[in-house]
C-alpha positions in Angstrom: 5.0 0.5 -27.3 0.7 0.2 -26.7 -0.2 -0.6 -23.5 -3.5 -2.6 -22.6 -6.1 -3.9 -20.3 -5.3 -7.2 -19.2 -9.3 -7.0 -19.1 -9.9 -5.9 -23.0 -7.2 -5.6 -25.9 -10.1 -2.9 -27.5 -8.2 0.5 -26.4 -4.3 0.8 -26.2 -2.7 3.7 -24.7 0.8 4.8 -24.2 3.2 4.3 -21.7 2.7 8.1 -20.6 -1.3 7.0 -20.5 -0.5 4.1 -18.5 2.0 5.5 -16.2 0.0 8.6 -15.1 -3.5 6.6 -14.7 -2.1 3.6 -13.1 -5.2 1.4 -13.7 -7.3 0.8 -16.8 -11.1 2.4 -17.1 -12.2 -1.0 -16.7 -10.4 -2.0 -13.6 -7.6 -4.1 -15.3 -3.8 -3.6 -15.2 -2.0 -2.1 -17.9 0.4 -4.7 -19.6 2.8 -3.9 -22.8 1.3 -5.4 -26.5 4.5 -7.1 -26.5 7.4 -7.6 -24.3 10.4 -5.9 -26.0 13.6 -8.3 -26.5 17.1 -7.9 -25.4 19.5 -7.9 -27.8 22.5 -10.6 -28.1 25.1 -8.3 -28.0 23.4 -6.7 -24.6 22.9 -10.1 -22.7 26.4 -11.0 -24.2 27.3 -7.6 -22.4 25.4 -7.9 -18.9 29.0 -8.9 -16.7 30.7 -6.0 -18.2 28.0 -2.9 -17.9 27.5 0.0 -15.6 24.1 -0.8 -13.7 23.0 2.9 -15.4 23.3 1.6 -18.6 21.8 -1.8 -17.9 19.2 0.3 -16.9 19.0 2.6 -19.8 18.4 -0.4 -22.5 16.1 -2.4 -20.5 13.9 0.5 -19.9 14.5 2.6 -23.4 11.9 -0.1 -25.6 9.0 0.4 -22.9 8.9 4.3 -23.1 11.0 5.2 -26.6 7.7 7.1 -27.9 7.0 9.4 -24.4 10.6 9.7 -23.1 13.4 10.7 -25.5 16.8 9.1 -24.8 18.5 11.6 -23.5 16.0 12.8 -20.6 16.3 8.9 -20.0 19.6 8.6 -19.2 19.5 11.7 -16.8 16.4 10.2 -15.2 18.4 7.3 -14.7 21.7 9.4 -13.0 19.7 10.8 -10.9 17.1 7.7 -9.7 19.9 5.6 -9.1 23.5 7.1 -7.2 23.2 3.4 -5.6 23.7 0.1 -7.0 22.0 -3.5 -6.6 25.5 -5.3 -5.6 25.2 -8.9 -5.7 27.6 -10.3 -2.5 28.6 -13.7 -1.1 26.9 -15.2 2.4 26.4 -18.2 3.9 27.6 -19.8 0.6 24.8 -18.0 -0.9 24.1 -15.3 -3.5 22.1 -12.3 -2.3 21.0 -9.8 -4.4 20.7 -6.6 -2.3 18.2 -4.3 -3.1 18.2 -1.7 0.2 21.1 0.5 -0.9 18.9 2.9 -1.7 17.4 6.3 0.4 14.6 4.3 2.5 16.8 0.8 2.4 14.0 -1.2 0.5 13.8 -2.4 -3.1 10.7 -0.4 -3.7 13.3 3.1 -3.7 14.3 1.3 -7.9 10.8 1.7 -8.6 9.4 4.7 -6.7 12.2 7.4 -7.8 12.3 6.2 -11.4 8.1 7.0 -11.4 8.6 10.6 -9.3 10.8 11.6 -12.2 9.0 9.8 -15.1 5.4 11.8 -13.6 7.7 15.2 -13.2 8.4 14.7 -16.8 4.8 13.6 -18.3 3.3 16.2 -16.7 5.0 18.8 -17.6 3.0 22.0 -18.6 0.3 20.5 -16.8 -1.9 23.0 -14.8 -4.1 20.9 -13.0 -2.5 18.9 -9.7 -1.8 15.1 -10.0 -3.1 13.4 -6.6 -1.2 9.7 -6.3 -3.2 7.5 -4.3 -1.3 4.4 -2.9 -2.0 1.2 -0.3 1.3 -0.1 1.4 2.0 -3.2 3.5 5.3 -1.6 4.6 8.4 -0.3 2.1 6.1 1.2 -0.8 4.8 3.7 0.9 8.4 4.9 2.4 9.8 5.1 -1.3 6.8 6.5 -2.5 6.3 9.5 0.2 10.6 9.7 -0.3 10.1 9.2 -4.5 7.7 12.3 -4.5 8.3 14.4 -1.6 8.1 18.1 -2.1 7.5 17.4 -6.2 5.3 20.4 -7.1 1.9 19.3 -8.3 1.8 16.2 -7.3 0.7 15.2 -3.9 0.6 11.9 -2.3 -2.1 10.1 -0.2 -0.4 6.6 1.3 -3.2 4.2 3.4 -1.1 2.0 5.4 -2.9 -0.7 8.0 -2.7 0.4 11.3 -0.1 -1.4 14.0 0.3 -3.8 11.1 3.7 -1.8 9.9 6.8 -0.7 11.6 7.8 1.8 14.2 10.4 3.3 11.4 8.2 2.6 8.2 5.2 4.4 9.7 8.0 7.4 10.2 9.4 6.9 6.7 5.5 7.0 5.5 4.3 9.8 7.9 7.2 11.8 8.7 7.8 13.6 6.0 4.5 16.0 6.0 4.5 19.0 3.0 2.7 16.7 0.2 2.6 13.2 1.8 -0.7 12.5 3.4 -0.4 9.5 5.8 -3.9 7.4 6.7 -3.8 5.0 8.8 -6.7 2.7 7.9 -8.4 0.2 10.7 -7.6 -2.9 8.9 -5.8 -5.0 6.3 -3.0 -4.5 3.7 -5.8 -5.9 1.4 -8.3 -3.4 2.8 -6.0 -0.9 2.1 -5.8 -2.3 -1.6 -9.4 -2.6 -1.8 -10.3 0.9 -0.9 -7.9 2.3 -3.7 -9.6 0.5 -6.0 -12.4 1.7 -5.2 -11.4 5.1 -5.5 -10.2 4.9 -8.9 -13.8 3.8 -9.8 -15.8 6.4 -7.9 -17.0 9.0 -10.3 -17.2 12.1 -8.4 -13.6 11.6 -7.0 -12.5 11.0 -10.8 -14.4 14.5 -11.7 -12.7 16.1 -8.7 -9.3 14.9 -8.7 -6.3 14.1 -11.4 -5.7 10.8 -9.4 -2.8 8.3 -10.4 -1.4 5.3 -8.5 1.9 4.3 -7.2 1.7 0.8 -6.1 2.8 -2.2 -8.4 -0.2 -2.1 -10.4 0.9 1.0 -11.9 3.6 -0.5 -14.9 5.7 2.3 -14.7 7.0 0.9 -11.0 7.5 -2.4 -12.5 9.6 -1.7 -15.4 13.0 -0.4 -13.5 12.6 -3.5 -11.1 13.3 -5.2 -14.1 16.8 -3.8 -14.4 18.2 -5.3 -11.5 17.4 -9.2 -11.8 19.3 -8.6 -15.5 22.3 -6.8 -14.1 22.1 -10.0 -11.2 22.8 -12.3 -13.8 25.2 -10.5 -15.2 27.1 -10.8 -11.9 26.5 -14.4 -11.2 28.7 -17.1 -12.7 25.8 -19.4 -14.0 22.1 -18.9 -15.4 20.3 -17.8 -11.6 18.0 -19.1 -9.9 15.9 -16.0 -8.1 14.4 -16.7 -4.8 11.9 -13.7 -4.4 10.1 -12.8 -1.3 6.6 -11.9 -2.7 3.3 -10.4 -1.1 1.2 -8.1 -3.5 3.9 -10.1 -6.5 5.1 -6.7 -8.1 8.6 -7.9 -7.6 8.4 -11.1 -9.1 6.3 -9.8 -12.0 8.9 -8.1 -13.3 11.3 -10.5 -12.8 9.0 -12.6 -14.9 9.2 -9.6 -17.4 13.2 -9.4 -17.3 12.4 -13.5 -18.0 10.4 -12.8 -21.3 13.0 -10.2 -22.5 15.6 -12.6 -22.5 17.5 -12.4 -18.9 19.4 -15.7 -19.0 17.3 -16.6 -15.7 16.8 -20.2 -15.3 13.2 -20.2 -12.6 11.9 -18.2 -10.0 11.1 -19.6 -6.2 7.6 -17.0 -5.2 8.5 -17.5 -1.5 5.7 -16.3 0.8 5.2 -16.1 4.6 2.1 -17.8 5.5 -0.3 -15.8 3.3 0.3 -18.3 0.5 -2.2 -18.0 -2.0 0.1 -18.0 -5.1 2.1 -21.0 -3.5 -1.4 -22.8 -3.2 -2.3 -21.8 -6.6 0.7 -22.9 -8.2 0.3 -26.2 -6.4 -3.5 -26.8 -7.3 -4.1 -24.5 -10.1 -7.4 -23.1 -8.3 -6.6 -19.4 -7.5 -8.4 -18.6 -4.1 -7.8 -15.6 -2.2 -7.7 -15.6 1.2 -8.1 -13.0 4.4 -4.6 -11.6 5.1 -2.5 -13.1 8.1 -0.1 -10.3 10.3 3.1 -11.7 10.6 6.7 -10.7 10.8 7.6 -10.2 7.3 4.7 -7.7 7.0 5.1 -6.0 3.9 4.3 -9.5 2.3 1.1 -10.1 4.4 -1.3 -10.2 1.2 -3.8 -12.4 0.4 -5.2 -11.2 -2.7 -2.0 -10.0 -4.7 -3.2 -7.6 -7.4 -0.6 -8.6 -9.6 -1.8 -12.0 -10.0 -3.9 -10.6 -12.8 -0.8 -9.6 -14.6 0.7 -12.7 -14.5 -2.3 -14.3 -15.2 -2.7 -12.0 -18.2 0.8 -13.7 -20.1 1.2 -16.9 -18.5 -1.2 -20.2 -18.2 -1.2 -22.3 -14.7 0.9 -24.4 -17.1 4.1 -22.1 -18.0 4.0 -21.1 -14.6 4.7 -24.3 -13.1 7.8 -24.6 -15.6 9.4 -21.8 -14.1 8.0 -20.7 -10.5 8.3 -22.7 -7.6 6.0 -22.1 -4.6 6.5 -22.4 -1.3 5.4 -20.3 1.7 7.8 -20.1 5.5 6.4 -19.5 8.9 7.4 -17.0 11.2 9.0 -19.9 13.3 11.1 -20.5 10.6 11.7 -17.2 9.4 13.4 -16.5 13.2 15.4 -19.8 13.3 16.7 -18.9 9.6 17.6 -15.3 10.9 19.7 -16.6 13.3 21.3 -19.1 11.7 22.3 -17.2 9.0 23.3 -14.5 11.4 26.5 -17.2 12.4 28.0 -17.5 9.3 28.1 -13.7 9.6 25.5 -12.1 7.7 22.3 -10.7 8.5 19.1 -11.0 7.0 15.5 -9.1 7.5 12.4 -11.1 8.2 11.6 -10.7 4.2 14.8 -12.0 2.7 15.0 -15.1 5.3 11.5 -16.0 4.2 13.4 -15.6 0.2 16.3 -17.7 2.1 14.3 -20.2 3.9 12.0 -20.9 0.8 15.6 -22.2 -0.8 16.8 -23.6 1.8 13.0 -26.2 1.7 13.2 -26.6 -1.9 17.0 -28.1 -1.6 16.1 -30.2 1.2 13.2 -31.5 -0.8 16.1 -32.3 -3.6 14.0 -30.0 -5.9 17.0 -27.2 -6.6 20.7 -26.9 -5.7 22.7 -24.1 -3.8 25.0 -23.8 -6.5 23.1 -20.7 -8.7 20.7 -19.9 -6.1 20.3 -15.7 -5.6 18.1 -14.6 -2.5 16.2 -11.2 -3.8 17.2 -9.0 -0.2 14.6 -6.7 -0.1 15.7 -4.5 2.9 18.1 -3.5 4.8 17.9 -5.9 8.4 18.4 -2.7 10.4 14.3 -1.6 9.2 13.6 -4.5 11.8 15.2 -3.7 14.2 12.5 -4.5 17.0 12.4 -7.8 15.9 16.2 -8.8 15.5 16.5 -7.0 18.9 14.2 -9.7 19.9 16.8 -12.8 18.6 19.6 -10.8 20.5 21.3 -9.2 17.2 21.5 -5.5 16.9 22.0 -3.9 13.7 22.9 0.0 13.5 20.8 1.9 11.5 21.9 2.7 8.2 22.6 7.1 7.8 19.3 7.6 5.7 17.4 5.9 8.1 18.8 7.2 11.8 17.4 10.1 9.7 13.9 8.9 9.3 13.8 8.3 12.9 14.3 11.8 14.5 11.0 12.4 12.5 8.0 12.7 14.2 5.0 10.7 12.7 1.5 12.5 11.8 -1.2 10.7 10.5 -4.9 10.3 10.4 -6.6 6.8 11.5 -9.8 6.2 9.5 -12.3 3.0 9.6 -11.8 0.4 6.4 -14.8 1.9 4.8 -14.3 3.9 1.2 -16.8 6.2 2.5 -14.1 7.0 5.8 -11.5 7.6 2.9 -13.8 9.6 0.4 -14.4 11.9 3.4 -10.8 12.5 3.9 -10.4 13.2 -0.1 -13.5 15.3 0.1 
C-alpha cells in the first residue's frame, strides 16, 4: 500500500512514512493509492465475527508491508478489551462508541496509533514529539493512547474554557509526557497553529514531530472497523448518522464505504458550525469562524479533513451518499430530553447525530427503519450540562478516575510564535 499527497501524486510513502509524519511535505493529507477491498466471503461474514478480527482484516491491506500479521493481531488484543455494541433506544439504532478508557470514540483511533508508533519506531534513538489540536475527546485519547510510552512525548493545544471540566482533566491530568496548552482561542486556532508548526523549519531541524489528530491516516484507519462490524449487527444495509466537526469520523466511514461496507448513505450532522452541511447544499466550500456551543468537540469551521474527502469524491458523489444537515443547541437540549423518556440517554454530540435523523424523516427524506446514530461519548462526559436538563448520569469507573486528577496546564495567546516559545 503507497500513500500520497492529496496535494501531488509525485512522491508515495509508506504507511509507516505516513503514520509517523502525519502530514505531507507539502501540507496535504496522506490518502492510500487505492482503497483496499473487502472480500465476499468477509462482508458475507460481518454478523458472525469477533470485533478483533473484523478489525484485523479491515486494517491488515492498509499496513501488510510495515506491520507483519502477527504483531497486528496483538496490536489489536491489546487496543481493543472493549467493543463498539450496537443497542436498541427510542426505536433507534445507536452505535456506541464510548466503551472505551476515556468514554469517546476517539480511544479506537488513539490506542491503535500509540501502539502502531511504539512499533515503527522501534530502535529509534532520537525522541518522537506528537503535536496535536483538540476540540474536546482527541486530546483525552491521545494523552490516555501515549501516556508514559518512552520516547514519545505529547504536546495537546486545546481552546481555553471552550472544553469540559473532565476533558481538560482527561487532557491535563495525566502529567509525565503529556504537555497540556491551553491556547486563547479557537478549536480552528488550535488547528491552525499545528499546521504551522509542521511547516516551520527550525522546529522540523529540532524536533522528530508527528501528529495525532485525524489528519494523521493512521487514526482513521481503525475507525473504519467499527461502522463495518455496525452493519454486521444491523438487520438491513445502515444508514449512519454521524456527528461530525473536524470530519475524521465520517471520513472513514466514507473509507469503510469504498471498501465495500454494505452502508447505504451517511447523514454529516453538525451543530451550528455547518460548513460541510452548507457545502453539500450549494457546492461552494466556505469556511467559516468557529461558533462555541454545547456539543463542543464538533465546534469546527474549517474541518481539515475536507481535503480528504475532497481528494476521492466530487461535490457530485457526495450528494448521492451524504446528507447534510446542521442542529442547534435549542434542539440538541429538547432532543436530550426527549430521548431521555423513552429511557436512554444521549450526550450533546450523539443528540445532534439523533436530531439530524430525526429532521431528515420529518422532511420525508429517510426512514427510521435502518437508521444507526454514531454515539460518540459516554452522556456522563457532560455532565454539567445534563445536570442542567435535571438528568444525572454517574460517571463511568475510568472516568470518576480522571476526575480526582488535578489539571496542569499552560495558557498561551493564538499566536505560533506563543507556541514556538513553549517548544523552544
Amino acid at each position: 500500500m503507497q500513500y500520497y499527497s492529496t496535494r501531488s501524486k509525485n512522491d508515495p510513502v509508506s504507511f509507516a512514512k505516513a503514520a509517523l509524519t502525519g502530514l505531507a511535505p507539502d501540507g496535504g493529507l496522506y490518502i492510500p493509492g487505492d482503497v483496499p477491498r473487502l472480500s465476499s466471503a468477509v462482508k458475507s461474514s460481518l454478523a458472525h465475527m469477533e470485533y478483533i478480527d473484523i478489525a484485523f482484516e479491515i486494517i491488515k491491506p492498509w499496513v501488510t508491508e510495515d506491520i507483519p500479521s502477527g504483531v497486528l493481531e496483538e496490536m489489536l488484543i491489546s487496543s481493543y478489551p472493549f467493543d463498539a455494541p450496537v443497542v436498541e433506544a427510542g426505536g433507534r439504532y445507536v452505535l456506541e462508541l464510548f466503551h472505551g478508557p476515556t468514554a469517546a470514540f476517539k480511544d479506537f483511533g488513539a490506542r491503535f496509533m500509540a501502539r502502531a508508533f511504539s512499533y515503527l519506531r522501534r530502535g529509534e534513538d532520537k525522541a518522537l514529539t506528537i503535536l496535536t489540536a483538540t476540540s474536546g475527546d482527541t486530546g483525552g485519547a491521545v494523552a490516555d493512547g501515549f501516556f508514559g510510552i518512552d520516547g514519545i512525548s505529547v504536546i495537546v493545544l486545546y481552546p481555553k474554557g471552550r472544553i469540559s471540566y473532565l476533558q481538560e482533566k482527561q487532557i491535563a491530568g495525566l502529567g509525565k509526557n503529556i504537555i497540556a496548552l491551553a491556547v486563547e482561542g479557537s478549536f480552528d486556532d488550535c488547528q491552525r497553529l499545528v499546521k504551522q508548526a509542521f511547516k516551520d523549519q527550525d522546529l522540523q531541524k529540532k524536533f522528530n514531530l508527528a501528529s495525532a489528530n485525524s489528519i494523521n491516516v493512521s487514526r482513521l484507519i481503525p475507525q473504519i472497523v467499527y461502522y463495518a462490524a455496525a452493519c454486521g449487527r444491523v438487520s438491513t444495509k445502515p444508514l449512519f448518522s454521524v456527528p461530525s466537526g473536524n470530519f475524521g469520523n465520517l471520513t472513514a466511514g466514507l473509507y469503510a464505504y469504498k471498501m465495500g461496507a454494505p452502508i447505504q448513505k451517511f447523514i454529516a450532522a453538525t451543530n451550528i458550525n455547518k460548513t460541510i452541511p452548507d457545502y453539500l447544499e450549494t457546492g461552494n466550500y466556505i469556511e467559516q469562524l468557529s461558533k462555541a456551543t454545547l456539543s463542543n468537540a464538533m465546534d469546527v469551521g474549517a474541518p481539515s479533513n475536507f481535503e480528504r474527502i475532497n481528494a476521492h469524491f466530487s461535490w457530485e458523489e457526495l450528494k448521492e451518499i451524504i446528507f447534510g444537515m446542521y442542529v442547534s443547541d435549542e434542539e440538541t437540549r429538547e432532543t436530550i430530553k426527549e430521548v431521555y423518556k423513552t429511557g436512554y440517554c444521549l450526550d450533546p454530540h450523539s443528540a445532534v447525530g439523533w436530531q439530524a435523523a430525526t429532521k431528515l424523516e420529518q422532511k420525508g427524506v429517510i426512514d427510521n427503519e435502518n437508521t444507526v446514530i454514531v454515539s460518540t461519548a459516554h452522556p456522563a462526559k457532560f455532565g454539567e450540562t445534563l445536570e442542567e436538563l435535571g438528568i444525572h448520569v454517574a460517571l463511568p469507573a475510568s472516568l470518576e478516575k480522571a476526575m480526582q486528577r488535578t489539571a496542569q496546564s499552560n495558557t498561551i495567546k493564538a499566536e505560533f510564535e506563543a507556541l514556538k516559545s513553549q517548544l523552544s
